[in-house]
C-alpha positions in Angstrom: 15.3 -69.2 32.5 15.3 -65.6 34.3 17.3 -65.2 37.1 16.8 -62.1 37.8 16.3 -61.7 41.7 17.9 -65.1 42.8 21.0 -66.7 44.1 24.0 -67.9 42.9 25.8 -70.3 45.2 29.2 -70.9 44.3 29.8 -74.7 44.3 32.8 -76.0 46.5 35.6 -76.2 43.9 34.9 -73.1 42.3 38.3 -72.0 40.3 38.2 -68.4 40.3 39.3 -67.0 43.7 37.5 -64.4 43.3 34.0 -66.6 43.5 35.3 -69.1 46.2 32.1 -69.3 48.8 30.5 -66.7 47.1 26.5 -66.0 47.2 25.4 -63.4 44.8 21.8 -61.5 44.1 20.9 -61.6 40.1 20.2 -57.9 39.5 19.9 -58.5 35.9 19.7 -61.6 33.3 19.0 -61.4 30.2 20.1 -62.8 26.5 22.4 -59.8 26.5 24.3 -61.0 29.3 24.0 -60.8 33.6 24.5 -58.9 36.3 24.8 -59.9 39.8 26.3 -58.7 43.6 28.0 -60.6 45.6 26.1 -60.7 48.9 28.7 -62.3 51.6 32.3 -60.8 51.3 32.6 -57.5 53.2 35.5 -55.2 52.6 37.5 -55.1 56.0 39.4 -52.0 55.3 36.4 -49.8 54.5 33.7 -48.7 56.8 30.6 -47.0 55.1 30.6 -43.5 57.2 34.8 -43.4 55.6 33.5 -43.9 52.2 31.0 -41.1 53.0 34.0 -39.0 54.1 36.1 -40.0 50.8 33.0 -39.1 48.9 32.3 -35.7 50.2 29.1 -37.0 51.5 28.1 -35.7 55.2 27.4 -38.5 57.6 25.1 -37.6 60.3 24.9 -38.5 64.1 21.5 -40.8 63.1 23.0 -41.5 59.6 23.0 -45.4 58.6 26.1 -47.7 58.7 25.6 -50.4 56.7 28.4 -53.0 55.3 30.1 -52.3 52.4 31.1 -55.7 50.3 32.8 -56.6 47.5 30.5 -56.6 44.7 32.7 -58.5 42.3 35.3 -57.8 39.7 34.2 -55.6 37.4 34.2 -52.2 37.4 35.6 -52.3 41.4 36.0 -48.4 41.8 31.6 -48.2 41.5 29.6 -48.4 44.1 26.2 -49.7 44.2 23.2 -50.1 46.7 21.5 -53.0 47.0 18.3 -52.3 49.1 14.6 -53.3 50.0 12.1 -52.1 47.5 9.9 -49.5 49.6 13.3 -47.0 48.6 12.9 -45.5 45.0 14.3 -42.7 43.0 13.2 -41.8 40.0 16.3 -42.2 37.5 18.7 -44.1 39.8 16.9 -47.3 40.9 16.3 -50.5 39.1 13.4 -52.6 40.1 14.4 -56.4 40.6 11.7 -58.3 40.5 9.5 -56.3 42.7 11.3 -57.8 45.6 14.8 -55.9 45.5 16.5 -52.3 44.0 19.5 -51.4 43.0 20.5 -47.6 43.0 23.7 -46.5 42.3 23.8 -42.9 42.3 25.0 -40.6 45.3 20.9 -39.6 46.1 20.5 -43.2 48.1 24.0 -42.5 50.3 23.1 -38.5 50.6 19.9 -40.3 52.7 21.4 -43.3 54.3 24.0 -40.6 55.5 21.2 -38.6 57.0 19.2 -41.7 58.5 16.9 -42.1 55.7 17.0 -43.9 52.6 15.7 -47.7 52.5 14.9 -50.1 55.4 17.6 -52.4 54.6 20.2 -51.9 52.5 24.0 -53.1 51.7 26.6 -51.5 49.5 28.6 -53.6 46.8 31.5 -52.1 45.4 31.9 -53.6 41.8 29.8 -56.0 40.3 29.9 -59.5 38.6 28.8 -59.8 35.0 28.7 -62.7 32.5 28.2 -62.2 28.6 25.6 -63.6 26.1 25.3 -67.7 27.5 27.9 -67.2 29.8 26.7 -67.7 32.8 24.2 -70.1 31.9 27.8 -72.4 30.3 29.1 -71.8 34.0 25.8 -73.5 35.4 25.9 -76.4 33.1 29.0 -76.9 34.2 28.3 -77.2 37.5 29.7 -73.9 39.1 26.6 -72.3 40.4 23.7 -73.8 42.8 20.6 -71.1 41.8 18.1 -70.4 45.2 15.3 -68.1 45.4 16.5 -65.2 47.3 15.5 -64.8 51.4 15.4 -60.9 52.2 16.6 -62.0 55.8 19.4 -64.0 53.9 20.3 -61.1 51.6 20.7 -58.3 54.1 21.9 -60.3 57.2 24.4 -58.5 58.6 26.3 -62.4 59.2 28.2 -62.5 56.1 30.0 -65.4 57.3 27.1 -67.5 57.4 25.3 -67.0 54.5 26.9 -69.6 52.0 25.8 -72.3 54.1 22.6 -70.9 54.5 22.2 -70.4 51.0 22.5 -74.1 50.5 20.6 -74.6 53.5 17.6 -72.9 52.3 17.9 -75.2 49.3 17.7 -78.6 51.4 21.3 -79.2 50.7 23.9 -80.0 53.8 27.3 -77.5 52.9 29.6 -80.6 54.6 27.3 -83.0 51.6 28.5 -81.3 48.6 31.4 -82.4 46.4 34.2 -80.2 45.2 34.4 -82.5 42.0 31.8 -82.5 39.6 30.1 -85.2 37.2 27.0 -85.7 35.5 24.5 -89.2 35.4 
């Protein structure tokens, strides 16, 4: 099972606080472990042009201002973009699956600062990983709906929303699901 490029959906129950709601976008899976962003929690007290500013990083009258989210817990102080694929530099961005990159170097927020840079985009600061089986224990256990991953969803600007649409997009009703597991 690859899951590179899709959706986790946090089930309703979910114990960590830090995953309660949560949709993230599988950069990376692999038997070496996983990487994912989460997609749908936005940083309130950080606006992209004032990251620019604590970064040193002009931002331009026509420069971009896209959301900045919390990416997950790991590694909180890094910042990564996750954009559409037409943007690509050539030792900064990881291809996911052909539909996604990620680049996390300053070239991608030098360009989104001047109005350029990919068509879509969001920035995540941190990440969520799993080690070796990890993640794929979590999903046995019933933490973690997996979706095939809607651009639209992804870089809606509605973060609100996109749980439910998450499990929408899936067939499932939010208000159906349990917050107690079993299995048959």
């Amino acid at each position: 099972m690859d899951l590179t490029g899709k959706l986790l959906i946090a089930m309703p129950g979910m114990e960590d606080p830090r995953f309660e709601g949560a949709v993230i976008l599988m950069c990376a899976h692999s038997r070496e472990g996983s990487m994912g962003l989460i997609i749908n929690k936005p940083v309130a007290e950080l606006t992209f042009p004032e990251l620019l500013e604590q970064l040193g990083i002009p931002h331009l009258p026509e420069g971009r201002g896209i959301s900045v989210h919390f990416g997950g817990p790991v590694e909180r102080g890094r910042g990564f973009v996750l954009h559409s694929p037409e943007y690509h530099t050539e030792d900064g961005t990881m291809d996911i699956s052909g539909r996604f990159g990620m680049t996390a170097t300053q070239d991608v927020l030098r360009a989104l600062g001047r109005g350029e840079g990919p068509n879509d985009a969001l920035l995540a600061l941190g990440y969520a990983g799993w080690g070796p089986d990890q993640l794929e224990a979590e999903i046995l256990r019933n933490d973690w709906l997996t979706s095939e991953a809607a651009e639209g969803l992804v870089f809606s600007e509605n973060d609100a929303t996109k749980w439910a649409e998450s499990l929408r997009h899936l067939g499932v009703e939010p208000l159906a699901l349990s917050a107690t597991s079993g299995r048959a």
